[in-house]
N, C-alpha and C positions, 0 to 999 in steps of 0.2 A: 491607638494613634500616639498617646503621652510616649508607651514603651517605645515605640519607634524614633521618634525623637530625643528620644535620650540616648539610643546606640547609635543613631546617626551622629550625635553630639562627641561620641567616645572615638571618631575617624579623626586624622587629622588634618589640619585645614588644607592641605595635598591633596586628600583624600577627599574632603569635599566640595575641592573643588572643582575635581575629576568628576565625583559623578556627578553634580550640578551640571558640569561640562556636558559628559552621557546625558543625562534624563533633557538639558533642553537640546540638545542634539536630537535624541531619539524623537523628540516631540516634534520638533521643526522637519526630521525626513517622515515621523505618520503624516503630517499635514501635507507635506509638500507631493510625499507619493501618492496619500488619496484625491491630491488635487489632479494629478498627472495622470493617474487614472481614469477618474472622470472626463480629463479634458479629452484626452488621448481618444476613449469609447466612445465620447459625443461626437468629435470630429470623424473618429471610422463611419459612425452610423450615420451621418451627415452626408459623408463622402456617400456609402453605401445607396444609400435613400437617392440623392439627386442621382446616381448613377441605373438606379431601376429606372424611375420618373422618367428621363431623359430617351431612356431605350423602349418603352412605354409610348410616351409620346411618337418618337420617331415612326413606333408600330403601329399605332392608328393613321398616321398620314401617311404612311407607302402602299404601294397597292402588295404589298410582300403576304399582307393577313389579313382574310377575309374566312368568309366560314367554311369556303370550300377546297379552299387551299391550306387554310390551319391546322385540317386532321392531319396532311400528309408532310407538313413544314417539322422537321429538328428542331428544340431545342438550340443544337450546337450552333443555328445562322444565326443567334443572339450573342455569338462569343463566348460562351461557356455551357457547360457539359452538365453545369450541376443546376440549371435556370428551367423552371417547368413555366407552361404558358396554357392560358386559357381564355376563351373568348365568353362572357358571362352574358345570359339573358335574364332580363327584370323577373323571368316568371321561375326564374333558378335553376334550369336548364345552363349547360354550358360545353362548350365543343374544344376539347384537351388537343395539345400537339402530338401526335405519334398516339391517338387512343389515351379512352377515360384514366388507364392508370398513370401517366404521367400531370396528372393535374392538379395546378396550384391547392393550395391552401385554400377554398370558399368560405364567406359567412356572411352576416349583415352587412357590415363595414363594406364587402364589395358590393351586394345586390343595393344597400345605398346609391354607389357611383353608378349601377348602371340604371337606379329611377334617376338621378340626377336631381337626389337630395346632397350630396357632395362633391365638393371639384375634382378629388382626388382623397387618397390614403393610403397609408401607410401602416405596417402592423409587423409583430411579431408573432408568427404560428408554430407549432405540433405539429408534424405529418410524419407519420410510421416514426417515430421515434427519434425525428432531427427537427433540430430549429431552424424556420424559415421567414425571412424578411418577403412580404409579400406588400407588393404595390399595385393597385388597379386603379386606372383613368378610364373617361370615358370614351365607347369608341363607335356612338353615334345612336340613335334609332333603338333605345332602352337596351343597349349594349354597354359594357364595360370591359376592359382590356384586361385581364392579371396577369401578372408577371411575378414570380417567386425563386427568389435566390437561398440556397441552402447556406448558413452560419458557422458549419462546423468550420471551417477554414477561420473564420472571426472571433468563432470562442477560441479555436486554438493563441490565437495570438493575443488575444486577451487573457488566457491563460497563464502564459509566459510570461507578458506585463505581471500580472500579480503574482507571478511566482519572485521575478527578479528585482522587481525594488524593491520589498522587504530584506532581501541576500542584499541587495547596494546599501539598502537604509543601516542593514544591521553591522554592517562593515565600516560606514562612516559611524556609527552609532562609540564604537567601539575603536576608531581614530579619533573622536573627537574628545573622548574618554583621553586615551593615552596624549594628545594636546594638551585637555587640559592639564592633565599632572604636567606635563613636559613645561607648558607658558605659569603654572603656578611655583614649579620651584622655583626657575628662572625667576618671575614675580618677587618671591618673596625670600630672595637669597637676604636681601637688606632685613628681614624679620628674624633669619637666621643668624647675622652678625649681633644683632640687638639682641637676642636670648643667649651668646655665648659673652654677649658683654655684661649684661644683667647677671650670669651664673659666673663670669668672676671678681665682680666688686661681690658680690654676694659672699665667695669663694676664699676670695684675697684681699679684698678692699681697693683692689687695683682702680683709679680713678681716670685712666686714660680712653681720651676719648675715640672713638671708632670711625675707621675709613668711610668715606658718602661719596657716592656716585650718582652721578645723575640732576634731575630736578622737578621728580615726580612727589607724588604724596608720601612714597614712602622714604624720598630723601630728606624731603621736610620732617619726617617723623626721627630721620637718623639726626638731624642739624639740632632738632629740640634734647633729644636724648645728648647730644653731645653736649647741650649747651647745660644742660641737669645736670651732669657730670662735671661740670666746669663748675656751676653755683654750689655745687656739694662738695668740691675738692675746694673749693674758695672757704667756704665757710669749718673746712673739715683745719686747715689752715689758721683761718681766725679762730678759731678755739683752743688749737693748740699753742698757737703765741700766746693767746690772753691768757691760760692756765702756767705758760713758761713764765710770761713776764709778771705772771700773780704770785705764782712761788718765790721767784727771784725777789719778788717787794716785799712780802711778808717774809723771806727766812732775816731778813736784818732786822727789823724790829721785835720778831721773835725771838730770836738769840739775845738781845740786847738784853727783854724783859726777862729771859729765862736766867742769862746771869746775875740780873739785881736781885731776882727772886732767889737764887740759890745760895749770893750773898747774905739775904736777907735770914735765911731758913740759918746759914753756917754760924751765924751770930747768935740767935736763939738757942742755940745747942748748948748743953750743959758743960760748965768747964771751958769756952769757947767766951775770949774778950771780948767785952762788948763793944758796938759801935758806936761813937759819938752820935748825939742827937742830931747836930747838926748835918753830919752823912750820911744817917736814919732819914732826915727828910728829906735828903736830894736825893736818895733813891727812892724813895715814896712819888716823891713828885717826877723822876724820872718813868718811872711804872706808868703813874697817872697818863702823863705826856703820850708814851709809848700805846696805852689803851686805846688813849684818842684818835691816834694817828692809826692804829689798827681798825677801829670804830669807821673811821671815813675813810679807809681803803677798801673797808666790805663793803661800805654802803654803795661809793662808787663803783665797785666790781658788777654789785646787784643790779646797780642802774645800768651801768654797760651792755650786760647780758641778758639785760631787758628788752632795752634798743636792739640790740641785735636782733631782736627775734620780729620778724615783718609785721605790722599791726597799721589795718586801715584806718583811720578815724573820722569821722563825718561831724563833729562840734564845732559850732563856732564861737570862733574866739577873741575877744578884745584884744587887740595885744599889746596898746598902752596901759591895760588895765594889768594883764603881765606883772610888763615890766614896773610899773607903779609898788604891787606886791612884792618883786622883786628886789625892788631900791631901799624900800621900807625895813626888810630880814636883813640887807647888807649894812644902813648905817646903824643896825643897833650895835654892828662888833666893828666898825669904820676907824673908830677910832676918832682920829684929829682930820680926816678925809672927809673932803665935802664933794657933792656931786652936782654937775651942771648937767639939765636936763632939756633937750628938747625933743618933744613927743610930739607928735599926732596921731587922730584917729585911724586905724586898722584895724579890719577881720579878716581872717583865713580859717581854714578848716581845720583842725587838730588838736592837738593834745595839750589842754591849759598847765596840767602839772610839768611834765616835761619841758615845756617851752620854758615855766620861769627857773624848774632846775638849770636849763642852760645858760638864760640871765644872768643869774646867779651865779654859776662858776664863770661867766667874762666878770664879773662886777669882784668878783672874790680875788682875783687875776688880778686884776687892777689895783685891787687897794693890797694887795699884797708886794704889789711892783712902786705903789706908789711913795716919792719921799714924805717923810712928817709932815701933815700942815699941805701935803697937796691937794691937785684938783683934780679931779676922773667924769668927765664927759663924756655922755649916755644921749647919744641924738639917731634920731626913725628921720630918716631922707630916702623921699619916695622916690623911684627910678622912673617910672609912668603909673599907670592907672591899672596895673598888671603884678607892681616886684618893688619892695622896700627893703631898704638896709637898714641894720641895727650896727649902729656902731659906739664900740664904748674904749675911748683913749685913756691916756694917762702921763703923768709927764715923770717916770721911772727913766732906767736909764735905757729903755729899748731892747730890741729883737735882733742880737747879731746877724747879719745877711745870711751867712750858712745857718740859720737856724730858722729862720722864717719858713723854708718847706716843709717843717718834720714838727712844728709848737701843736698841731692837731693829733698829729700821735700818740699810740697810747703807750704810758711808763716814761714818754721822751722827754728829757730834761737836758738843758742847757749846762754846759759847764758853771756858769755860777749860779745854776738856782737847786744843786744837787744838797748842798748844805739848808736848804730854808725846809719849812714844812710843807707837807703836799704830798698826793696819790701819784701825782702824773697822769691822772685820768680827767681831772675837770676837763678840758677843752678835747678832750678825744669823745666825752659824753654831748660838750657841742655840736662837735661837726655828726656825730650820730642824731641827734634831735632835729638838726638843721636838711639831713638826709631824708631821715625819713619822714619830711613835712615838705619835701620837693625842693631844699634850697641849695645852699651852698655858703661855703666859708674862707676865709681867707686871712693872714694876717701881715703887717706892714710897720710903718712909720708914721707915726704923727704927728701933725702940727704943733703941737705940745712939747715933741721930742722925745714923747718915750713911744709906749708898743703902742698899735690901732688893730682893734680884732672886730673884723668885721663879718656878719650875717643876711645873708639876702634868702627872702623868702615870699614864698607868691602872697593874695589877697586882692583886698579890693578897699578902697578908701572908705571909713566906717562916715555916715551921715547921722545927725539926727544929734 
């Protein structure tokens, strides 16, 4: 049974679906013909049966058959040629139409009707070698009537029945076969796009997505496929920017370091003047500078392509407690920057670490925008009972208008902040942490007069 199944498994689903098709085809015309059958033979011998009865009866109430008239009475004044008749006595004696050889089938069953232990019956007999439907009633004074019809004319056409539904059943058996193939290509023309689109992103990497018709299940399965196609040519996209605009950040500080080093090497060489101490150390400390600045563009890179990668998280999380940690790592490097705080309590679900790396880079932003001796205001204003904003101002000199849509981009830098220190990623790592925790980001102007970078994120108001 295992092997059978396994080389039914090696058909293809055409194939199986055709003869799935066949096999409940063939099953529904066995049923349907052995039920037709039946019906059909019950209803003749129904017909058959009330039709002796009827002729039976009629013959005891006429005065047509009596015992001295029933020797010399045909057959043939019953309406048929092939009908033998017989008058039965209780003591089983009995007087045939046309002499003893033309007589019914006898046995119990009649000498029954004529003690008038039964109202009547009905039977199938043997006589010289053909089947006979015999019927006797009673026909008075420990008499009983028989009446007996020859079958052959009844098997013939039951014959025929059984010969030709199996020939119809085996013909629809065998359409319903070639249906199914016919309604399962049809069916699965859409299965066949989707496997010639699968073998060539496979093939070519080609990521375009394929024609839908329709609005059945298998266009839904075409809508999903397209829509995979879309999130993997998205992301096929974002990886290749982020590795462009990675290269692009790292070849200038690499080049930078590679010429002080190569400075540094030409000076060490024999015979080769030396460098003053003084330019000895501003290329040391330019090195140093350039490490650092490489140091926090991997690090960001690493985070980025963290975040990028989909991660559910079910923790909860403080998120005054956050940003409290948050505030604490920024004024130890602040400087002369002091911070106005208004907090309140919040939890939401997700990721404590990443939430205060995001902190962190708004807070880094800030005191980095901010003048000597300013102030960077860090305030959670709840929208409802549903969605809070994090918002951390500064009183720098602001966010050009053309640059407020692209400050969330990753590598994007403003004409005057190309000169300062910086990945270009802190607030691209924002608006990723703020994504993938369900929020959203945005940035503006402040009451203060410099930039406003604001965070809304779901939660629920922390109690207790």
């Amino acid at each position: 049974m295992t092997a059978s199944f396994q080389r039914f498994d090696q058909f293809s689903l055409r194939g199986r679906i055709g003869v799935l098709a066949a096999l409940v085809a063939g099953l529904m015309v066995v049923l349907v013909s052995i039920s037709a059958f039946i019906t059909v033979r019950i209803s003749i011998m129904d017909t058959l049966d009330a039709n002796l009865l009827q002729r039976a009866y009629f013959a005891t109430e006429s005065d047509l058959v009596n015992p001295q008239q029933l020797a010399s009475l045909p057959p043939e004044a019953f309406g048929a040629g092939d009908v033998r008749l017989a008058l039965l006595y209780v003591n089983g004696t009995f007087i045939s139409a046309e002499g003893q050889a033309s007589a019914p089938p006898l046995g119990p069953q009649e000498l029954a009707v004529a003690a008038g232990r039964a109202e009547h019956t009905v039977r199938t007999a043997e006589l010289d070698g053909h089947p006979y439907r015999v019927a006797a009633v009673p026909a008075g004074r420990g008499q009983a009537l028989v009446i007996a019809q020859r079958l052959d004319p009844t098997q013939q056409v039951f014959t025929k029945l059984g010969t030709s539904l199996p020939i119809v059943g085996g013909v629809g058996v065998v359409l319903a076969g070639l249906a199914g193939v016919a309604v399962a290509r049809a069916a699965l023309r859409p299965v066949d796009r989707l496997i010639d689109a699968t073998e060539r992103v496979a093939a070519t990497g080609d990521l375009r997505p394929i024609p839908v018709e329709g609005t059945d299940e298998l266009a839904r399965l075409s809508h999903s496929f397209n829509e995979m196609l879309g999130a993997l040519a998205a992301s096929r996209e974002q990886q290749r920017r982020l590795v462009a605009d990675a290269g692009h950040e790292l070849r200038t500080p690499l080049t930078s370091m590679r010429t002080n080093l190569e400075l540094l090497a030409a000076a060490s060489r024999p015979g080769a003047p030396p460098l003053p101490e003084s330019e000895r150390a501003e290329i040391l400390e330019d090195v140093q500078a350039q490490v650092a600045e490489l140091s926090t563009l991997v690090g960001d890179l690493v985070e980025l392509a963290r975040d990028d990668a989909p991660a559910v998280v079910h923790e909860p999380v403080e998120l005054m407690d956050v940003i409290e940690r948050a505030l604490e790592r920024a004024r130890r490097r602040a400087g002369g920057i002091t911070f106005k705080t208004i907090l309140v309590p919040w939890t939401l679900m997700g990721d404590a670490t990443a939430l205060e790396r995001a902190v962190l880079n708004l807070l880094d932003n800030a005191i980095k925008w901010s003048p000597p001796g300013g102030e960077v205001r860090v305030q959670m204003r709840p929208l409802d009972e549903w969605w809070i904003v994090l918002e951390v101002a500064d009183a720098g000199p602001g966010i050009a208008p053309e640059d407020l849509p692209h400050v969330f981009e990753r590598f994007y830098r403003a004409d005057t902040s190309r000169t300062m220190p910086g990945s270009g990623l802190g607030l691209a790592i924002v608006r990723q942490v703020a994504l993938r925790h369900g929020g959203a980001v945005w940035a503006g102007r402040a009451p203060e007069g410099g930039a406003l970078l604001a965070v809304r994120l779901p939660g629920r108001p922390a109690h207790g």
